[in-house]
Every structure is written in structure tokens, then in C-alpha cells.
Backbone bond lengths (Angstrom), bond angles and torsions (degrees), N, CA, C in turn:
res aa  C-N    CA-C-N  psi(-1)  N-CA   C-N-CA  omega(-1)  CA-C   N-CA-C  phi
1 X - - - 1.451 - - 1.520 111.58 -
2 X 1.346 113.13 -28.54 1.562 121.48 -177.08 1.564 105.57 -130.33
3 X 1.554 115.65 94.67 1.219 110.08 -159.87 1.810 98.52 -73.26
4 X 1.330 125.00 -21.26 1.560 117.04 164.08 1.054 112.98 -35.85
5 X 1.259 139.08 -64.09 1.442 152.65 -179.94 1.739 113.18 -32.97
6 X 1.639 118.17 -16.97 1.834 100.03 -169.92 1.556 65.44 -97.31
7 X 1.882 101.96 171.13 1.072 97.01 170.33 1.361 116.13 -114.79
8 X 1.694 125.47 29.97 1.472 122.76 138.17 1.756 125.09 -31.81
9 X 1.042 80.29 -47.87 1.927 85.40 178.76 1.275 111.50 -79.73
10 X 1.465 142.01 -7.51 1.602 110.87 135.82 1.318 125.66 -92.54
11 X 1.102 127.25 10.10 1.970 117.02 154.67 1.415 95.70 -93.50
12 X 1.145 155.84 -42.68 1.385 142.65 -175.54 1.330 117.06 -28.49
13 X 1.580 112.62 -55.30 1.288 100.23 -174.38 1.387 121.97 -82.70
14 X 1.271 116.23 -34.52 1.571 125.13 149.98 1.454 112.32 -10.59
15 X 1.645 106.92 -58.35 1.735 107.48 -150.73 1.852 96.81 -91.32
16 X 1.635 102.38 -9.28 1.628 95.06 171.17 1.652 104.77 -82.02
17 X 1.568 118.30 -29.70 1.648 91.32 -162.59 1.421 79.84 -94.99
18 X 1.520 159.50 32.48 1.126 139.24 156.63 1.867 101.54 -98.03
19 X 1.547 122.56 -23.88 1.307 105.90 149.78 1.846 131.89 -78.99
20 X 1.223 100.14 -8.75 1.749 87.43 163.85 1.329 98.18 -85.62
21 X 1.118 123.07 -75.31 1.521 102.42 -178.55 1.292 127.52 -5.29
22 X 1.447 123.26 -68.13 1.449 123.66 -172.39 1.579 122.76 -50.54
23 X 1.971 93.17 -38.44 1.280 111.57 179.08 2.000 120.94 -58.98
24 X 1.380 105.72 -24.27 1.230 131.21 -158.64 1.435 88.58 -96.01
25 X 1.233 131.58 -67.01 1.561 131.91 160.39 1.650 118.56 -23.52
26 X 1.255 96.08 -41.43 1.668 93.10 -174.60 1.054 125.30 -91.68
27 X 1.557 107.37 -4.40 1.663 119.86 -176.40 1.544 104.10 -88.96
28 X 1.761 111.14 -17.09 1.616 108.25 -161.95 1.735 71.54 -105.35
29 X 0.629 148.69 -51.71 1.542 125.30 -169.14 1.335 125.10 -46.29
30 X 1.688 109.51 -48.42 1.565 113.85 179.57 1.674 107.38 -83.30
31 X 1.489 111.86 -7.43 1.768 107.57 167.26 1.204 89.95 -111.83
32 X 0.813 127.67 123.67 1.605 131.86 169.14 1.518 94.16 -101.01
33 X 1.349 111.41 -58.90 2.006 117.15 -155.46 1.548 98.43 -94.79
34 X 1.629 120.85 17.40 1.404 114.65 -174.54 1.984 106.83 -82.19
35 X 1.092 117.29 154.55 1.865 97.63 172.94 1.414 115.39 -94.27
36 X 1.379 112.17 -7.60 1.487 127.64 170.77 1.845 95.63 -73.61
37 X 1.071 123.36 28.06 1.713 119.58 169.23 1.475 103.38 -61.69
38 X 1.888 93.78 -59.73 1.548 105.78 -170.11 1.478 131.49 -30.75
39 X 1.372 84.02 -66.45 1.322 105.87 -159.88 1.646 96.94 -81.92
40 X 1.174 135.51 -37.98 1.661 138.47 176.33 1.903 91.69 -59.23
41 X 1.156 129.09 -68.93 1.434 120.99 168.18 1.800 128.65 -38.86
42 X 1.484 122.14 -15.75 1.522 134.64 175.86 1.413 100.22 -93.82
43 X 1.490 119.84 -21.99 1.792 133.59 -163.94 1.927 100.36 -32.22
44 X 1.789 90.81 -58.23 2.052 105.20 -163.37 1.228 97.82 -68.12
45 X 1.384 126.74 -31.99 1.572 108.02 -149.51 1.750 102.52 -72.02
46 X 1.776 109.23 -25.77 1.542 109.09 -174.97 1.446 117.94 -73.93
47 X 1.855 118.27 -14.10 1.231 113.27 175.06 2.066 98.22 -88.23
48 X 1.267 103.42 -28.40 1.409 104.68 -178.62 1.086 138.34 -60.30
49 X 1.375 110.13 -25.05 1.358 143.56 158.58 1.226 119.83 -44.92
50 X 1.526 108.35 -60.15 1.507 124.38 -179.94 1.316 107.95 -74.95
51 X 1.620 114.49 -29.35 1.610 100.87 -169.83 2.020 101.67 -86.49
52 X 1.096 112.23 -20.41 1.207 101.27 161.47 1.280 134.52 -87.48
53 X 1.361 129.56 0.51 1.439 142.05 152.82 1.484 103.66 -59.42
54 X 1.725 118.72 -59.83 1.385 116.10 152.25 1.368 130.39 20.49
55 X 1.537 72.34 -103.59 1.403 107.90 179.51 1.633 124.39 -41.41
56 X 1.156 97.23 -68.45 1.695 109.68 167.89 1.214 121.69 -55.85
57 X 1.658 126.18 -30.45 1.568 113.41 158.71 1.565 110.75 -68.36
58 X 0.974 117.75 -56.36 2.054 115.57 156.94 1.385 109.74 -12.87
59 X 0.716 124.06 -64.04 1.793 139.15 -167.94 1.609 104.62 -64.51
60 X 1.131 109.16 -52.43 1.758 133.51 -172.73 1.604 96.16 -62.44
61 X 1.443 111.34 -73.42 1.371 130.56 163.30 1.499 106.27 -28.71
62 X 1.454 139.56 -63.55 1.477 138.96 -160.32 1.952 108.41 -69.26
63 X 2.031 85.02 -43.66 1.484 67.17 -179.89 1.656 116.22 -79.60
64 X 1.264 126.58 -52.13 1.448 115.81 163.44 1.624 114.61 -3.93
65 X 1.286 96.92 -61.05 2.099 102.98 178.10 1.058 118.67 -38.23
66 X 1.595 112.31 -45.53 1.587 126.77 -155.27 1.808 115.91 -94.30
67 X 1.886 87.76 -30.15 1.634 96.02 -156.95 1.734 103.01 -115.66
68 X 1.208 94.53 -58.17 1.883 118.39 -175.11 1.653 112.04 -68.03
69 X 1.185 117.33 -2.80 1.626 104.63 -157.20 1.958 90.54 -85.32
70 X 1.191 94.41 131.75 1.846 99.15 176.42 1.844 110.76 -68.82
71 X 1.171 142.28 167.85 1.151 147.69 -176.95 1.385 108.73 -71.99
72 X 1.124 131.19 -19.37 1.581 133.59 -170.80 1.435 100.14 -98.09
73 X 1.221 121.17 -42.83 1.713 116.87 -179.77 1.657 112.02 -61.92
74 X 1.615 109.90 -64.24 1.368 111.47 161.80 1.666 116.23 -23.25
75 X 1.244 106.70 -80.39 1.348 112.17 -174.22 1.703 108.93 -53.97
76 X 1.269 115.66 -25.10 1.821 105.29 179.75 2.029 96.13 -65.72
77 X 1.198 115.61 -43.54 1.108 123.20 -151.21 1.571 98.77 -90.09
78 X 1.377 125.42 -11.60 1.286 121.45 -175.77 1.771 109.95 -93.88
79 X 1.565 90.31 -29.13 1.730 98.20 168.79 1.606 94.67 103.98
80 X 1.161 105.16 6.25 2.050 100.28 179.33 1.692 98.96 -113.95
81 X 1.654 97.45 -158.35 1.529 102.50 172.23 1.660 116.80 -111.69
82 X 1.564 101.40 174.38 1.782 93.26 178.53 1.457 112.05 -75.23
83 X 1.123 113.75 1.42 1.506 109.75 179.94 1.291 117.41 -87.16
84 X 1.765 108.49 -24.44 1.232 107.99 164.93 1.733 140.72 -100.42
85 X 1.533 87.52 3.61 1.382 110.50 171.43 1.828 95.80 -80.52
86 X 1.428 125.16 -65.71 1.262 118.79 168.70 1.485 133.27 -38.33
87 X 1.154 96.84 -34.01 1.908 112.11 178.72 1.876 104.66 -62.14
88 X 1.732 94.94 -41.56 1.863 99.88 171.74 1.444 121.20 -76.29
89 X 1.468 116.14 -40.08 1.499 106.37 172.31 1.136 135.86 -75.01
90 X 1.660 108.80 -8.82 1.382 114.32 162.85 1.796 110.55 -94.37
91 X 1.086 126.10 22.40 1.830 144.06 -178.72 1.883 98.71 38.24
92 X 1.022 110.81 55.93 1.442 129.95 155.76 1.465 131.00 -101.23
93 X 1.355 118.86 -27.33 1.232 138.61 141.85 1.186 148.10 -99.54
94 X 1.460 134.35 90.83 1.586 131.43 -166.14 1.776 100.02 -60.45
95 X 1.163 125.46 138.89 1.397 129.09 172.01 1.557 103.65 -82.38
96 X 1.759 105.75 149.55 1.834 102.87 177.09 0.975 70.82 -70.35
97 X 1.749 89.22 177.92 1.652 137.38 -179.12 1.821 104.19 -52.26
98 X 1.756 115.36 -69.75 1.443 118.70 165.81 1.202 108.24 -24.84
99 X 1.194 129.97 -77.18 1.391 142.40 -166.22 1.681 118.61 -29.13
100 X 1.424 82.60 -83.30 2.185 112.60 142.24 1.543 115.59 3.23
101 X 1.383 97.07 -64.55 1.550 123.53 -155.33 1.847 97.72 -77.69
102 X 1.621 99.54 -46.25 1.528 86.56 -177.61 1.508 119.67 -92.01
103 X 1.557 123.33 11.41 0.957 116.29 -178.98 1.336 91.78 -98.42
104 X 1.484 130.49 -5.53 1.630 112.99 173.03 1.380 109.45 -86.58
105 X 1.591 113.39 -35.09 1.378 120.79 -179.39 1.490 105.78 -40.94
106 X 1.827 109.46 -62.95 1.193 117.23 -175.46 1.727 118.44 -38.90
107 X 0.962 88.55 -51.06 1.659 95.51 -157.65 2.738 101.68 -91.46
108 X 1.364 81.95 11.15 1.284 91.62 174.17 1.807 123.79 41.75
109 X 1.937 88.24 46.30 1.673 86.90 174.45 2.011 89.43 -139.71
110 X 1.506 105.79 -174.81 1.331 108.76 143.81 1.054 160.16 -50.08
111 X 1.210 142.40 142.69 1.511 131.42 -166.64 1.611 85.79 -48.45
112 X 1.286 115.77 -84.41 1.287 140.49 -159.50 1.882 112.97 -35.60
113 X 1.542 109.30 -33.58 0.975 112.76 147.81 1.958 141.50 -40.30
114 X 1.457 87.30 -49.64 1.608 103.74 -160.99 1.714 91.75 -95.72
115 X 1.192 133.07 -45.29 1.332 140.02 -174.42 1.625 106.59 -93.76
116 X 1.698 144.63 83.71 1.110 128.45 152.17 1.399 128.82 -95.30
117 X 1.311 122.96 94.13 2.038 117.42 -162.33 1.488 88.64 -58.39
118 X 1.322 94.24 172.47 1.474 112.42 -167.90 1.683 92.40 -149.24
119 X 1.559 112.82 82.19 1.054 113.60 166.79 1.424 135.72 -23.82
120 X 1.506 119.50 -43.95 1.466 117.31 144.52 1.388 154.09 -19.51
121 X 1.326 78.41 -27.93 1.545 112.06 -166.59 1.527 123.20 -93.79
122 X 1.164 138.56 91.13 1.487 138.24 -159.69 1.619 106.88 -62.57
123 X 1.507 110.46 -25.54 1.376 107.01 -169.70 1.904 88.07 -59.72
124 X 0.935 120.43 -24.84 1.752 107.52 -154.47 1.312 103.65 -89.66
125 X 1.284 139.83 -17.07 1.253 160.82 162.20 1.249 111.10 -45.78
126 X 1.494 133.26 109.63 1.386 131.32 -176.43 1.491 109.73 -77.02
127 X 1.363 123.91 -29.88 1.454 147.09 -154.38 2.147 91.57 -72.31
128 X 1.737 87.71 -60.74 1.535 93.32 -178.90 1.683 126.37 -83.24
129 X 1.543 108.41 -15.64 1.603 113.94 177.69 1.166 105.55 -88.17
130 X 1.109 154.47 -20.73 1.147 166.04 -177.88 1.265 94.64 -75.16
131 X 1.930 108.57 139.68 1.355 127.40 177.96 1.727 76.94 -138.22
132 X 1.527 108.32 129.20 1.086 126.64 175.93 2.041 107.90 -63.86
133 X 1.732 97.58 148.08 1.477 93.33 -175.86 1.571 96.55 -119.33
134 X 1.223 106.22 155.83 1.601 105.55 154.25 1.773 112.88 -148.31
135 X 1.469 98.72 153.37 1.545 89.58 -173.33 1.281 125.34 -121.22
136 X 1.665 145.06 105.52 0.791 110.06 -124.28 2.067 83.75 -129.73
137 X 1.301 91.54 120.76 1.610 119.11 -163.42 1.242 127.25 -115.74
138 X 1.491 120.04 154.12 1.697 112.45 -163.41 1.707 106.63 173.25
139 X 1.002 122.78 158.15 1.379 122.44 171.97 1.582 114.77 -54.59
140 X 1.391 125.48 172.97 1.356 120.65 -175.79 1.590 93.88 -83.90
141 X 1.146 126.34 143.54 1.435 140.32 156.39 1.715 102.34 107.30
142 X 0.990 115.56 -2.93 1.742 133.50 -163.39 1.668 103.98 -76.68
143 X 1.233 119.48 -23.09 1.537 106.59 161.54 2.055 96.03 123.26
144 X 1.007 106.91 1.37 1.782 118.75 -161.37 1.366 96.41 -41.88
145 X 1.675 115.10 -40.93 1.344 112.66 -155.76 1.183 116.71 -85.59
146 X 1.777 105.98 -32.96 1.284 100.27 -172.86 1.929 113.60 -93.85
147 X 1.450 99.37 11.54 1.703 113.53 175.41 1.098 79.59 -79.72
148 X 1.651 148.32 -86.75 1.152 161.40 -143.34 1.723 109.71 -36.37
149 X 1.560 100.27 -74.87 1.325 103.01 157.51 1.270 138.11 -1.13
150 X 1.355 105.38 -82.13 1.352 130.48 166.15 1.479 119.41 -38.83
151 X 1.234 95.68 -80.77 1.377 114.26 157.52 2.014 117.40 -4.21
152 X 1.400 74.13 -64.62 1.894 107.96 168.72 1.548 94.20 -23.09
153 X 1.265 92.23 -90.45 1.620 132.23 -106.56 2.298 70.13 -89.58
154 X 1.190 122.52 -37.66 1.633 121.87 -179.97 1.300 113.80 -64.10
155 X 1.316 118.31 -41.16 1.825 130.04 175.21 1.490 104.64 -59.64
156 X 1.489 117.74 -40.65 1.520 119.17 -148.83 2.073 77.70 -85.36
157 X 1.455 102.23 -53.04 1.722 81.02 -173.53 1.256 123.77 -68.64
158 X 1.063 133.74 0.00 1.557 142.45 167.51 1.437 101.20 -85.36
159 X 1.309 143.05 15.18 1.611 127.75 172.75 1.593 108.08 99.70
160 X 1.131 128.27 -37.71 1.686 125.95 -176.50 1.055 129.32 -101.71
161 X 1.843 76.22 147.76 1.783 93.28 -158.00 1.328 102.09 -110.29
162 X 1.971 108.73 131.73 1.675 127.94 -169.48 1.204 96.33 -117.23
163 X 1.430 88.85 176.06 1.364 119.65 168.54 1.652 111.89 -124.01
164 X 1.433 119.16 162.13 1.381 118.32 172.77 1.318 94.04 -128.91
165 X 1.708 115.11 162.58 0.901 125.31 160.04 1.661 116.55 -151.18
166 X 1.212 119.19 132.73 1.530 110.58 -167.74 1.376 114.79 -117.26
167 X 1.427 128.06 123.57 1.136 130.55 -176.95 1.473 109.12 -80.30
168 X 1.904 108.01 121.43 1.163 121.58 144.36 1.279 147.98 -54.60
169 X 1.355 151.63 72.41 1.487 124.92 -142.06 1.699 103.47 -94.34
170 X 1.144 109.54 0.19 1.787 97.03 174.45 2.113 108.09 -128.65
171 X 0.919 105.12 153.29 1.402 106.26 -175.82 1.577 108.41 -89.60
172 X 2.101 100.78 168.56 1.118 116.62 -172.97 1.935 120.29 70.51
173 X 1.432 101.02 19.31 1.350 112.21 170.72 2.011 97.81 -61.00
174 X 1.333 114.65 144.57 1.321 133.41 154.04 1.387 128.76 -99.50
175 X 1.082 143.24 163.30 1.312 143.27 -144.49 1.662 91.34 -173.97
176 X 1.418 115.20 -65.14 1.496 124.59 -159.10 2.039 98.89 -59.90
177 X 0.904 112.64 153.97 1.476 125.03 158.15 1.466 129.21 -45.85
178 X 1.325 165.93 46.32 1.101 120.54 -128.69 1.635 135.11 -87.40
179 X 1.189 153.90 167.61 1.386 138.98 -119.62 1.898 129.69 36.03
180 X 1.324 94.79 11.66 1.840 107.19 170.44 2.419 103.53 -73.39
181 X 1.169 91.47 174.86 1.238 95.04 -169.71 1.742 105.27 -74.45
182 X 1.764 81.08 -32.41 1.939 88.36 -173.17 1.754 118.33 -82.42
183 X 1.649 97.32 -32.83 1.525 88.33 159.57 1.641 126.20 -77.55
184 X 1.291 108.91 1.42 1.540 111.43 165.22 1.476 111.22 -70.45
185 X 1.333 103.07 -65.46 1.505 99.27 175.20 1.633 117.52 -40.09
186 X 1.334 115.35 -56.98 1.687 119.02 -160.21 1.762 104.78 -74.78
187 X 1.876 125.50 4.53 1.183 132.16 169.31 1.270 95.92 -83.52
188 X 1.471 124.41 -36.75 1.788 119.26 -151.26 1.457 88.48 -99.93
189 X 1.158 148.70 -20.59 1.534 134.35 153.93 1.516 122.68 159.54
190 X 1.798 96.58 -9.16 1.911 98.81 173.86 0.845 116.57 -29.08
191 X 1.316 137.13 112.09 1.541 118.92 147.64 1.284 122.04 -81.11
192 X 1.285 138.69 8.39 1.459 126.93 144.99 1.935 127.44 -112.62
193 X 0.809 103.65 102.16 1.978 86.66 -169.06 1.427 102.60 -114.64
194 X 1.469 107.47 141.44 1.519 128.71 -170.42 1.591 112.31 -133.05
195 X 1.464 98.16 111.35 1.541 88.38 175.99 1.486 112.62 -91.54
196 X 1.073 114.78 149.60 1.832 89.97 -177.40 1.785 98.86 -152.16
197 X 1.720 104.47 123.49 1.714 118.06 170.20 1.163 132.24 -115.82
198 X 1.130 135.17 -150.59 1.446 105.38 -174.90 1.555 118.79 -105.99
199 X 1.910 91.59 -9.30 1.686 82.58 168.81 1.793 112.89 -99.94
200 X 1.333 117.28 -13.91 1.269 127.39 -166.14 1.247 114.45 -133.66
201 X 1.347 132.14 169.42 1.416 141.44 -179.37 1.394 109.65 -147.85
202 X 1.143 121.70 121.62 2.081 114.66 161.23 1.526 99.28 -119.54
203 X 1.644 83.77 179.11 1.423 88.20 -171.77 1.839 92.05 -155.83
204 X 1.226 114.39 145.99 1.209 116.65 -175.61 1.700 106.60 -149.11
205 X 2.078 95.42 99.85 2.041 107.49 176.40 1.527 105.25 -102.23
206 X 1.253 88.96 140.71 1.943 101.79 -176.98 2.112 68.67 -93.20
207 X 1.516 96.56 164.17 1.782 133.39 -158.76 1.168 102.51 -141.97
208 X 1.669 119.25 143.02 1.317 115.47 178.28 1.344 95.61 -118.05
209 X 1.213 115.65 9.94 1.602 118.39 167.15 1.692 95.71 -163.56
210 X 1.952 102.11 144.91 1.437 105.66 150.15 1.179 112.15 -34.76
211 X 1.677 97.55 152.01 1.661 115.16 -174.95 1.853 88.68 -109.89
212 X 1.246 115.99 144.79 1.207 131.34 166.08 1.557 118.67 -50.18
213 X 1.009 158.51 -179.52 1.751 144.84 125.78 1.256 115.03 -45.16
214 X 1.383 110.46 -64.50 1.710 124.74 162.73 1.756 99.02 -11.62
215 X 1.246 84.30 -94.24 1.460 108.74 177.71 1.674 120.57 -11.32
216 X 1.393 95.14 -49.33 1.733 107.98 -163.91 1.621 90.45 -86.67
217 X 1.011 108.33 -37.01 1.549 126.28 -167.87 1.414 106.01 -44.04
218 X 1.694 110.04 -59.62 1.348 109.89 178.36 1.338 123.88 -94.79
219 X 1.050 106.87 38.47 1.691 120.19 152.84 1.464 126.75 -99.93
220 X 1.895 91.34 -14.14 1.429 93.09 175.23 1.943 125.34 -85.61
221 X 1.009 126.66 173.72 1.365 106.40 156.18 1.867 90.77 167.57
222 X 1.556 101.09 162.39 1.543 123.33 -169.82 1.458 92.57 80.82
223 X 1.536 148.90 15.71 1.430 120.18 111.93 1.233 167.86 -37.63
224 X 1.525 141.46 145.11 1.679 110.18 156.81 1.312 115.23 -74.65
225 X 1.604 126.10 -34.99 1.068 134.97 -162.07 1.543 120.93 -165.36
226 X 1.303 93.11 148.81 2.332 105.81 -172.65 1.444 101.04 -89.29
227 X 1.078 128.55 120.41 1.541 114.12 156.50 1.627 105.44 -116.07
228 X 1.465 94.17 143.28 1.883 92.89 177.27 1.464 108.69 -123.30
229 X 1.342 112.67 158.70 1.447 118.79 174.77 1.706 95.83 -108.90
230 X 1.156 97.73 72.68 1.932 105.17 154.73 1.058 104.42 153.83
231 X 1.703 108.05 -137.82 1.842 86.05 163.22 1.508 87.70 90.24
232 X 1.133 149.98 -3.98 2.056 129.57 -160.32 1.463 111.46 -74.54
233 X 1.286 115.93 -13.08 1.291 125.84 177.16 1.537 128.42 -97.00
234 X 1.481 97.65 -15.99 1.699 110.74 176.14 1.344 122.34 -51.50
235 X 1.278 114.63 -48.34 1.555 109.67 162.70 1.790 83.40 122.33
236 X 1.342 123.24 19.13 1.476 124.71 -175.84 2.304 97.05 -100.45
237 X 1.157 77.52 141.75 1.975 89.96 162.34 1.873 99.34 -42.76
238 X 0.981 94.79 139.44 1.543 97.68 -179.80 2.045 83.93 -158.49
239 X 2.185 78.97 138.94 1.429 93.84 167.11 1.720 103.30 -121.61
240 X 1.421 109.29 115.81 1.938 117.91 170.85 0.992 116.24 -81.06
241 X 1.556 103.81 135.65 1.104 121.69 -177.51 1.777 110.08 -100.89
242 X 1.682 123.62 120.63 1.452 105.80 -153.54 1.779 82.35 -141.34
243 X 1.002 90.20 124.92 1.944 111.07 175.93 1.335 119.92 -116.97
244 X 1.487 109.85 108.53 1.488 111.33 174.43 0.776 110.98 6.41
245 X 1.873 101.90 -83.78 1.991 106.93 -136.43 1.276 97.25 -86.39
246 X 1.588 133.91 22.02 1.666 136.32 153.07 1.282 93.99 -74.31
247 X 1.621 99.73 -98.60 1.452 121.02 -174.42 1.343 105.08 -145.38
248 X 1.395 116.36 160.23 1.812 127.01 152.43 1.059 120.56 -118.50
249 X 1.056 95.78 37.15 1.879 101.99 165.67 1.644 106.21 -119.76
250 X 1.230 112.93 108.45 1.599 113.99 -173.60 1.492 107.18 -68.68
251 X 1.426 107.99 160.56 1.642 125.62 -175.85 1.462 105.58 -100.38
252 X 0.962 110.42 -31.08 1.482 106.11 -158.54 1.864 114.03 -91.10
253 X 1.559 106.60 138.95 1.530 116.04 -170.80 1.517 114.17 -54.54
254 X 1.875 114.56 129.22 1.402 99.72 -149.40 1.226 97.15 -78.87
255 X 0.936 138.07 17.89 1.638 145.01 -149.77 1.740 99.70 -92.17
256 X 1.617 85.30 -43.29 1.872 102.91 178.69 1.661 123.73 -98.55
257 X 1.685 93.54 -7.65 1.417 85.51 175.71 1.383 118.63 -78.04
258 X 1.764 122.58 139.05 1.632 126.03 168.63 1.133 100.58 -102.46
259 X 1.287 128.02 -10.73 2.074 98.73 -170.97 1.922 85.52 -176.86
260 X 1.143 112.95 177.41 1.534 127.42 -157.89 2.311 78.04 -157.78
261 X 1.854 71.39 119.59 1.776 86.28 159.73 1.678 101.49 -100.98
262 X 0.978 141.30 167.00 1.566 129.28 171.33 1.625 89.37 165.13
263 X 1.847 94.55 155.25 1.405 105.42 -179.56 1.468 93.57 -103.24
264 X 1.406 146.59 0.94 1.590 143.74 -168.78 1.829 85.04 -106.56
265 X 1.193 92.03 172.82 1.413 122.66 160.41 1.452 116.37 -89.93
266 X 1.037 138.49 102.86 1.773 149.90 168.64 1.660 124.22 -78.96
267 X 0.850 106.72 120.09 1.606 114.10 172.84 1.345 103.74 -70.41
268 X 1.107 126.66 105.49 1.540 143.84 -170.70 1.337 142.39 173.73
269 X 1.122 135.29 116.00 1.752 140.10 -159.12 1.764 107.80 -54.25
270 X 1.011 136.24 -32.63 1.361 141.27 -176.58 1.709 107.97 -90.97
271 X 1.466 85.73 126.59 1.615 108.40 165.10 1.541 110.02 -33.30
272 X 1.855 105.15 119.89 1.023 111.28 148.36 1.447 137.49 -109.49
273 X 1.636 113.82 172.42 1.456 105.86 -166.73 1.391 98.61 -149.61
274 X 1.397 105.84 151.44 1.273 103.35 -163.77 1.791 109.14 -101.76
275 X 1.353 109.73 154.93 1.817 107.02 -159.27 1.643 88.59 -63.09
276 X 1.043 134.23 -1.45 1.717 106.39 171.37 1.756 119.94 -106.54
277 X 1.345 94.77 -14.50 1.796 116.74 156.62 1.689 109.89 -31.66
278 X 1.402 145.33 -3.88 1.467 127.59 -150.58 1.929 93.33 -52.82
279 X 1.054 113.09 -54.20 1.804 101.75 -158.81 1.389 94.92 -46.61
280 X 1.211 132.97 -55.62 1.512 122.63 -166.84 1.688 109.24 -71.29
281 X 1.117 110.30 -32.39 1.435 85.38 171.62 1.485 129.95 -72.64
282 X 1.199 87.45 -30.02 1.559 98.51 167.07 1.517 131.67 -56.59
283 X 1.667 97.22 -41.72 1.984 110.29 162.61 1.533 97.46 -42.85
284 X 1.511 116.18 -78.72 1.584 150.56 167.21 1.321 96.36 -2.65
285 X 1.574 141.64 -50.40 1.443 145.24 -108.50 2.174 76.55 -122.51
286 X 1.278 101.63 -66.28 1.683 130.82 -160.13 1.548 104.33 -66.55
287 X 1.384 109.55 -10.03 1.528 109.81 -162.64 2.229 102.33 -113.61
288 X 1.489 79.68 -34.43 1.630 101.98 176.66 1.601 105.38 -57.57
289 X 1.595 104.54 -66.66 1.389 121.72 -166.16 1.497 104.88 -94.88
290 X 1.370 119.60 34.12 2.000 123.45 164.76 1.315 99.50 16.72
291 X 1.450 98.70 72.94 1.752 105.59 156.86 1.493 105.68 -133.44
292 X 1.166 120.40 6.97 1.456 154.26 158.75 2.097 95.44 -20.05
């Protein structure tokens, strides 16, 4: 991708001004008594000049690649976001394989080069980087929020500390106030705004693409556990919540389903629980995701 990067292209130019040179040598030998010696002998140094200016922006250029490149350029050029370029340099996020591949391309070495775990190292450890997810999903009107809640409010009195996260599925949702100080700023063009007090902090980033779960995932940390209200497609454990007078036919891929909340009876291999069950689902929740 960066042909600077093999390092043919710094002896190349080397081995051109070491053939003018020679050439320039051989012209003052067979003119010895010519007065064009001079100046036929100064001939290399003017292509040499340039090829070592070359060179040295090459060099300038490689390290920039390696050392200088800011998180937003990388990520324009990697085809992801800076959140997930950051999520990797702080080893909170393992990159897929694709991914992998072009950050070696980029930087013109081996996987094995650019990626060495360091067994030592807990960040590399899936067992310990990992903050367990669960997703907790259902038709609209099906009760998701107020399972969630609950859910809440039983973890927090048992000692653990979550996170939520709620899936949007359409854009340009608001949150901020408007005429507040912080939605002033994020009208005139911030793209990051943080309000921050002394008991709380938010933070509000405009995206030039959806963020993955993954993605959001490893931004989090000093949890036991993520729970989301959506998400059915992420490919995360998800427990549905399915109410008669909605439907009883669940949405969610059975691949990911662990358990069915529902007030009917369901024909289905996974533990059910009934929407007034929270302590047991909650056992259910702590025992699933070994935070036990």
C-alpha cells in the first residue's frame, strides 16, 4: 500500500547515483584535456541531490506511518472508526482477522510482526478482558424495559456493578436539551461534548458509522457486566422477553437465545421464567455470565 515501506526503495536510489557516477568517471578519463571535465564531473551530484532529498522524505514519510499517524487518519484509511482504532491501542479490542490483515498491509510488515501477545499480559486474555454481555430482547410493547429495570435495580442490591446500553435502530435520536450550553456547542459543530459534575459525567460523539456492540463494548470497563436492550442480531446471549397479547412467537436467533421471560407457556428447550420471577432470573443471569 506504501511502496516506501519495502526497503528496495532505499538502495535504489543509491545504486542509480552510484551508476552516474561511474558514468561521469569515464567521461573524465577518456577527456582528460576536454574543459567540459568540470562540469561533466558536477553532472551526478544534481540527480544525487534530488535522489537523496528522496530518500529522506521516504524515511520522514515511513516514520510518520509507524509513529505520528493520529487515530482518525488510521482509522479513515483502515475503513473502521477512531473508537475502534483506540479500543486496539489501548489492547481492549482484538481486531478480526480482515481487519488484522490491513493493519499489517498498512504499515507494510506481518501480522505477526504488528500483533505480538505477551502472555503476561491480561489485556490478551479473553477469560480476563472480557466483560460479560447479555441482551435483553422482545417485541416492542413486550415489557423489555420494565424487565430491564428490575433486572437493574436486583444486581445493584446484590453488590454489582453494570453497565446499560440501549440500542437505537434509527438515527438523529436527541438526548441533549435544546438551548442547554452542551447542545449549543454540538449545533456549532463539536463532535465530541462532555458534560462533566461532580457526581456524574456524559458524554455525547456524533459517528460516521454505526458502532458495533464489540465496539461500544470496549469502551466500557470497571464493570461486572453489559446488559443491552436490543442488540438481537449482535450475535450476544440474549434473554426474550415474549407476551401473549404481543406475540409468542420469539424474534430472536435461537443460536443466541439462553432463556425466554414470558407469561404463556412456549414450546422450547431453554429455561423459562415467568415476568414476575426477577430473583431467579437474576440467579439465571450471574450463573450464565460467571460473575457468580
Amino acid at each position: 500500500m506504501f511502496p516506501t515501506s519495502h526497503p528496495i526503495f532505499l538502495f535504489l536510489p543509491f545504486i542509480i547515483y552510484i551508476a552516474l557516477l561511474a558514468i561521469s568517471l569515464n567521461l573524465i578519463e577518456n577527456n582528460p584535456n576536454s574543459t567540459w571535465r568540470y562540469i561533466v564531473a558536477l553532472l551526478p551530484m544534481i540527480p544525487g541531490v534530488v535522489i537523496a532529498l528522496g530518500v529522506v522524505r521516504a524515511i520522514i514519510q515511513m516514520d510518520e506511518l509507524e509513529q505520528n499517524w493520529s487515530q482518525a487518519k488510521l482509522a479513515h484509511h483502515l475503513g473502521t472508526s477512531r473508537q475502534t482504532v483506540n479500543a486496539i491501542e489501548r489492547g481492549k479490542y482484538d481486531p478480526s482477522l480482515p481487519l488484522s490483515f490491513k493493519i499489517a498491509a498498512l504499515f507494510g510488515k506481518l501480522i505477526e510482526e504488528v500483533f505480538e501477545p505477551d502472555e503476561s499480559d491480561a489485556r490478551w486474555k479473553p477469560h480476563t478482558m472480557s466483560i460479560p454481555i447479555l441482551s435483553i430482547v422482545g417485541r416492542s410493547g413486550s415489557g423489555k424495559t420494565t424487565l430491564l429495570e428490575k433486572i437493574i435495580v436486583e444486581l445493584k442490591r446484590r453488590g454489582y456493578r453494570l453497565a446499560t446500553v440501549k440500542h437505537h435502530a434509527h438515527s438523529g435520536f436527541e438526548i441533549d436539551q435544546p438551548g442547554k450550553d452542551t447542545w449549543r456547542h454540538a449545533q456549532a459543530g463539536s463532535d465530541l461534548v462532555i458534560i462533566a459534575a461532580p457526581d456524574k459525567i456524559a458524554s455525547i460523539r456524533k459517528l460516521e458509522q454505526e458502532l458495533t456492540l464489540d465496539e461500544i463494548a470496549a469502551g466500557i470497563d470497571g464493570v461486572d457486566i453489559i446488559l443491552t436492550e436490543g442488540y438481537k442480531r449482535a450475535g450476544k446471549p440474549a434473554l426474550e422477553v415474549v407476551r401473549a397479547e404481543v406475540s409468542t412467537k420469539p424474534i430472536c436467533n435461537p443460536d443466541q437465545l439462553v432463556a425466554l421471560v414470558t407469561d404463556t407457556e412456549l414450546d422450547t428447550d431453554v429455561p423459562q421464567f415467568h415476568l414476575q420471577d426477577v430473583n431467579q432470573i437474576v440467579d439465571f443471569i450471574i450463573s450464565q455470565s460467571n460473575i457468580g
